[in-house]
Each structure stands twice: as C-alpha cells, then as structure tokens.
C-alpha positions as CSV (number, residue, x, y, z in Angstrom):
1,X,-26.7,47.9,-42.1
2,X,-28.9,45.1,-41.5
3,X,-27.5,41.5,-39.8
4,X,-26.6,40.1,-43.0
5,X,-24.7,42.9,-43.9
6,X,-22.9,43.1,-40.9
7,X,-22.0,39.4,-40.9
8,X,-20.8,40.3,-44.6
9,X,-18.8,42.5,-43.6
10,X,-17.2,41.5,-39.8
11,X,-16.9,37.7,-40.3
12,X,-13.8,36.3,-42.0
13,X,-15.2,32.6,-41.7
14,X,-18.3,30.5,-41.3
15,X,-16.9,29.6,-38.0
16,X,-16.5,33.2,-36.9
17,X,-20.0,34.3,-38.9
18,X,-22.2,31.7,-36.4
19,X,-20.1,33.1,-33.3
20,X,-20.9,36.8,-34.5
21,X,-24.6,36.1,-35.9
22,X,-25.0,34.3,-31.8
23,X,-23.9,37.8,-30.4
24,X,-26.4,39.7,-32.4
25,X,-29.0,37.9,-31.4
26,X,-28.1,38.1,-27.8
27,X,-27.5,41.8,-28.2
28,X,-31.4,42.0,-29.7
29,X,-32.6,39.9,-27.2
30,X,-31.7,42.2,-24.3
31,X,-33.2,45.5,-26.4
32,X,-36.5,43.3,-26.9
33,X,-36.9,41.8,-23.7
34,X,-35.2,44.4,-21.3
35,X,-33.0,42.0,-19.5
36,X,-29.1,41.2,-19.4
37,X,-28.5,38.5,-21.9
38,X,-24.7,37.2,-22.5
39,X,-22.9,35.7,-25.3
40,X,-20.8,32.5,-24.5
41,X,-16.6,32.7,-24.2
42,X,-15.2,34.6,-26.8
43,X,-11.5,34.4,-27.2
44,X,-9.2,37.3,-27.7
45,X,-9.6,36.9,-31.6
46,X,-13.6,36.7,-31.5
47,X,-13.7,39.9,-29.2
48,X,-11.3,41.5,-31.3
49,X,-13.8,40.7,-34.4
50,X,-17.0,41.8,-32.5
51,X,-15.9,45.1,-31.0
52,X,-15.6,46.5,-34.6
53,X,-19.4,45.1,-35.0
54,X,-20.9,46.6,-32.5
55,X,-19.5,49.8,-33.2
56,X,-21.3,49.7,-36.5
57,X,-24.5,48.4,-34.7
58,X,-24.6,52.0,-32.4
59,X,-22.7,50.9,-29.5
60,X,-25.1,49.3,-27.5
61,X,-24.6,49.0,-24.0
62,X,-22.3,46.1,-23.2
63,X,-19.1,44.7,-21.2
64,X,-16.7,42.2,-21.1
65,X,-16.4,40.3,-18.6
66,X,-14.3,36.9,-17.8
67,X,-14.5,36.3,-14.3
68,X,-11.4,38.1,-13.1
69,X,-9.9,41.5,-13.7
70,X,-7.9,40.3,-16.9
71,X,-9.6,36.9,-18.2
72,X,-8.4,36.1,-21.5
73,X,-11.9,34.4,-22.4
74,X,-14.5,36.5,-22.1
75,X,-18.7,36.7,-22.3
76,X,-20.1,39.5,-23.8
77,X,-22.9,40.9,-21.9
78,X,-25.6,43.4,-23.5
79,X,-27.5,45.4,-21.0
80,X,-31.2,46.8,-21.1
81,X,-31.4,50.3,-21.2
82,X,-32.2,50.9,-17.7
83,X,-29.1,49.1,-16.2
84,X,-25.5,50.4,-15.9
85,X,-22.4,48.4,-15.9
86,X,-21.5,48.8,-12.2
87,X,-25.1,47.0,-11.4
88,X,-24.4,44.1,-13.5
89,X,-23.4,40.8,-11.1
90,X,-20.8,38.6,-12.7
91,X,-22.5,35.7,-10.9
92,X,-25.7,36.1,-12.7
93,X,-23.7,34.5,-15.7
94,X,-20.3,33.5,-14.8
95,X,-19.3,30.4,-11.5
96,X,-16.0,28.8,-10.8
97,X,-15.0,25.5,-9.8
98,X,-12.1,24.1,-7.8
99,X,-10.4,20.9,-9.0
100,X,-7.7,20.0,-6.3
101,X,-5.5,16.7,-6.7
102,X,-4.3,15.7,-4.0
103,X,-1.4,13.6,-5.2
104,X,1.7,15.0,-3.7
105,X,4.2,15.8,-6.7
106,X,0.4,15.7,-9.5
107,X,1.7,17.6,-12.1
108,X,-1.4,18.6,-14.2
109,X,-1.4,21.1,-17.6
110,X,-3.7,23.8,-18.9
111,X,-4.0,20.7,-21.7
112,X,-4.8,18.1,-19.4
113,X,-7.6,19.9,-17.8
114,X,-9.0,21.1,-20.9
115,X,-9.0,17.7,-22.0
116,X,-10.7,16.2,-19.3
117,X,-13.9,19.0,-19.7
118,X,-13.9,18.5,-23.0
119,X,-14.0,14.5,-22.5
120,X,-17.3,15.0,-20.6
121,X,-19.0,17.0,-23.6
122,X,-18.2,20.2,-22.6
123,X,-17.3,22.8,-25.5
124,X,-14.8,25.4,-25.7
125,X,-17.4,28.1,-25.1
126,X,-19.1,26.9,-22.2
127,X,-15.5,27.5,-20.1
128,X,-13.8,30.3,-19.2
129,X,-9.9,30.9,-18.2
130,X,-8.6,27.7,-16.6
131,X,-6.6,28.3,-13.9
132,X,-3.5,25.6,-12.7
133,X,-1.8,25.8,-10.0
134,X,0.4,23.7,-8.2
135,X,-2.5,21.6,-6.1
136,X,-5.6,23.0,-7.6
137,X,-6.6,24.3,-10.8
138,X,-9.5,27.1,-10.9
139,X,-11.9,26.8,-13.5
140,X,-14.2,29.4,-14.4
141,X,-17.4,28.4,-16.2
142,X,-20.7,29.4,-17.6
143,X,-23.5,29.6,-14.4
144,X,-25.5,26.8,-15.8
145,X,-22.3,24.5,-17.1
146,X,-21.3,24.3,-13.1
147,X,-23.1,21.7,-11.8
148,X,-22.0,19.3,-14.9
149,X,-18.5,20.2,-13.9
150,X,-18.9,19.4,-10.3
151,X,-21.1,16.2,-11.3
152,X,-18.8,14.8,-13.8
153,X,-15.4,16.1,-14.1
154,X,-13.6,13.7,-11.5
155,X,-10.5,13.2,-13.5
156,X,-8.0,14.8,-15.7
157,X,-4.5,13.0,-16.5
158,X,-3.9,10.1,-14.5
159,X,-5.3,12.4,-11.0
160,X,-8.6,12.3,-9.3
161,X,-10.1,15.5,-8.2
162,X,-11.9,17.2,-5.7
163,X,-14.5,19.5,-6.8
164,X,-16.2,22.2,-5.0
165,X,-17.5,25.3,-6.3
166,X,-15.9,28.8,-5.3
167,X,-16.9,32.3,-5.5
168,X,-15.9,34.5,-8.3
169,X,-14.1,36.6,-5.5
170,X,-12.2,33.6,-4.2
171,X,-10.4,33.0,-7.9
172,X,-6.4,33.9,-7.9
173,X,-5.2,33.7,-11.2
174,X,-1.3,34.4,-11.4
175,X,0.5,37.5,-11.7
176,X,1.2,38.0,-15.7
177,X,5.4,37.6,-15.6
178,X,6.4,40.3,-18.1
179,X,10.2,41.4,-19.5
180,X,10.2,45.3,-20.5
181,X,11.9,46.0,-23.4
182,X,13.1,49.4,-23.9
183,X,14.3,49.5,-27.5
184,X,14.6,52.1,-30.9
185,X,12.7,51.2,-34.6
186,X,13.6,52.9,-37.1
187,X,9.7,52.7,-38.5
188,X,6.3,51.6,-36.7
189,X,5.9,48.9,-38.7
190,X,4.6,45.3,-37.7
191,X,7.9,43.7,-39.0
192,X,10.0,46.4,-37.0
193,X,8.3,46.2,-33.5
194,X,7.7,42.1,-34.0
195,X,11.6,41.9,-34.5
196,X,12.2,44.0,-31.3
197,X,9.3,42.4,-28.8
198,X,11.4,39.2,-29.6
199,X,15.0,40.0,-30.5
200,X,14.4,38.8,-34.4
201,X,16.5,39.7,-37.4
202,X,13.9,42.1,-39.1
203,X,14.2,39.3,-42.2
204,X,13.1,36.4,-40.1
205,X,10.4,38.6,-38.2
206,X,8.9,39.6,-41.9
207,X,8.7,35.5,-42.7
208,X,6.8,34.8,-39.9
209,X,4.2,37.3,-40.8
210,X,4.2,36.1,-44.2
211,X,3.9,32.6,-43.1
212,X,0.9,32.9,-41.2
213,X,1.9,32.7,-37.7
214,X,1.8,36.9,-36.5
215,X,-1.6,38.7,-35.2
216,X,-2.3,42.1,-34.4
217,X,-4.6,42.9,-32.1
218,X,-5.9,39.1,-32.1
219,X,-6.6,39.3,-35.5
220,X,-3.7,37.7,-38.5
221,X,-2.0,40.3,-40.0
222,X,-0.1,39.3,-43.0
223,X,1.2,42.7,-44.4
224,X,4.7,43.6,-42.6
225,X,4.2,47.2,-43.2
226,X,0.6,47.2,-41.1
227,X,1.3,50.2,-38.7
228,X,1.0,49.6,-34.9
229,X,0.8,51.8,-32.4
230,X,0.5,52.4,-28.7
231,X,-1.2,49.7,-26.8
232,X,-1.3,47.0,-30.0
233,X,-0.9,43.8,-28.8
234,X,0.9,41.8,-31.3
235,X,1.2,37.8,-30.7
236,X,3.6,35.3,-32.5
237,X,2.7,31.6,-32.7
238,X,5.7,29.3,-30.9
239,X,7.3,32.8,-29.4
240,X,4.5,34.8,-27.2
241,X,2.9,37.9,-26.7
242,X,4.3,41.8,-26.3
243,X,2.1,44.4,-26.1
244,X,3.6,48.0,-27.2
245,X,3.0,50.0,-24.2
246,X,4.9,53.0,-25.0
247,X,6.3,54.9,-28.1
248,X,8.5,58.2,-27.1
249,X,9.8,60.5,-29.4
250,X,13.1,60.3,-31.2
251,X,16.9,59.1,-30.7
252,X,19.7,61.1,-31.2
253,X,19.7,59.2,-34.6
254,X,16.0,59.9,-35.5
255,X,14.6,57.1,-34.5
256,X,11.3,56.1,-32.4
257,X,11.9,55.2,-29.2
258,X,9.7,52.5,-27.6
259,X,8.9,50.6,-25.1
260,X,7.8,47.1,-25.3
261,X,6.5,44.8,-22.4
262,X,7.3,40.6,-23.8
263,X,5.0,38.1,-21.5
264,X,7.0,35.1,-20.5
C-alpha cells in the first residue's frame, strides 16, 4: 500500500491521520538519509494506532521509547539499517527537567504542571510523562524543547520553581500501585472482564461500553462482545485501568478463571 492507503486505512480521524502521516515521514526519513529520526510523544492510543501501520509498512526497524522503563508517552524512533536498538542513546532525543517548589506544604497536580508548559506555548507532543512528587516534579521533554522549559517555565499554580536539568538516569517515576484481582467469567468478553477489573454489574459495565467511555488496548471499543485476551489492557473513563494478566483454565463450574491486575 502506498501512504495514502495506509492513512486510509489506520487513521480514524484527521487528528490521528496528521499524527500517523508525521510518523511515516519520519520513518522514510531515517531509510533515505541513514540516520535515527523520531516521531514526537505519542500517547498510548496513537501508539496503539501506529503499531498496526507499521506492520503493514514491513516492520521497519523501530522502538519506543519514553524516557523511563514504562513511560506512558512515548517517541517513536526509526533506525537506519546499520544500527541496532541497544546502540540507540535515549538522550540523542529525549532530556528531563526538574521543577522543585520549595514551599513547604506546595501542593502541585499533574494538571497544574501541564498547565503551566502549555501556558508558555508548549504543545502536548513536545512533553513526555510528567512526573509529581511531593517537592519536585520530573518532567521529561523533547532534547530541543529543554532549554525553553528551563528558560521559561518559572511557575505553575500559585508556586515558583527551580529548574535544573537532570539526566535521563536520574528520573524516579513512582512505583505503579496495582490490586490483583483473581476472579471467574463465564465468557472472554469485553463486558465480562470490564465488570470484573471493576466489580460492575455486567448491565452497567455493557452501558459504559455503549456510551463511549471503555477502550481496549487504547483504542474505543464499542461492541461488548469484542474478545480480549491475555495481556489486553482495557481502560474505563472515571474508573481506571486493569490489564488482564492471566487467564487459567476452568472452575469446577466451567468457567474461565482469570486473573486481573486493577491500577489504583
């Protein structure tokens, strides 16, 4: 397929056709030129809707990367054909930033922060993960977006920061806090395992798939009988994400045994 035809076919939107046509480019860029070349931040839903396009394009050589083992924003990176993976330096591409406030008691959100980069022109694809702790929040940040950051970012909320930049190594991003849910469906079915990940009545788990607010794998799924299976991530807006890590075989009643890991 040519570009057109795999925009056709991969993008669901205009927005997600000029985030997908972007990667192509990139990905064309490296094979012509020889050299790395990186998309911006994807989010889970726009690496969910590239993977599937690549695979149609012959798998070129590529990886995710966000920063941190685990970064829910990600860059894409496509690789010439004489470098592997494992020689590929996240700091060509990726830099993090520091913001401390010193404020004893400064309680700032993943919202205020976002709020204050995107007040000095930044867009959503320029920044990675945003970390916030209790007296510094990590930011991690396209290479060349850095020095903006550090220039201009001096306050979020109603706190002044300290900026400094930090090495990719020095970034400590929280522990994921995680219930496992060991539970049996009677069927694999979206509606089933939704219900379970987040003790729903199988009725009111269906009407929030049919109302728009369920995805599968990052992508919306509005069919309650979509099968999932091992691995699927499935995410509910207002509730959270579970992540079927396990199905087993049967109960003593026949049926599926599961296991189910709910992120708090």
């Amino acid at each position: 397929m040519n570009k057109t035809e795999l925009l056709n076919k991969f993008s669901k939107d205009p927005e997600e056709r000029v985030v997908l046509a972007r990667a192509l480019d990139q990905m064309d860029r490296a094979a012509n030129r020889s050299i790395p070349c990186a998309t911006q931040f994807l989010s889970p839903a726009q690496r969910s809707a590239l993977e599937p396009l690549l695979a149609a394009s012959g798998h070129p050589k590529h990886l995710f990367h966000g920063g941190f083992e685990g970064a829910e924003r990600t860059v894409c990176v496509f690789l010439p054909h004489w470098q592997e993976p494992e020689d590929w330096e996240p700091s060509e591409e990726l830099a993090a930033v520091e913001a401390a406030y010193p404020p004893t008691g400064a309680e700032l959100t993943h919202r205020d922060l976002l709020g204050g980069l995107m007040g000095i022109g930044l867009t959503r694809e320029r920044v990675g993960d945003i970390l916030a702790g209790e007296k510094a929040a990590q930011i991690v940040c396209l290479k060349g977006t850095a020095p903006l950051i550090l220039s201009q970012f001096g306050q979020a909320g109603r706190y002044r920061l300290n900026l400094k930049e930090i090495s990719l190594a020095d970034l400590s991003p929280a522990p994921a806090e995680v219930k496992l849910i060991h539970d049996t469906v009677s069927t694999l079915r979206l509606d089933a395992v939704l219900a379970s990940g987040f003790s729903l009545a199988r009725g009111k788990a269906a009407d929030a798939i049919a109302g728009g607010r369920v995805s599968l794998n990052h992508r919306e799924c509005l069919k309650p009988d979509r099968a999932v299976a091992q691995g699927d991530t499935i995410t509910c807006r207002g509730l959270g994400k579970c992540v079927l890590k396990r199905v087993g075989g049967q109960s003593r009643k026949g049926r599926i045994i599961i296991e189910i890991e709910r992120y708090l």
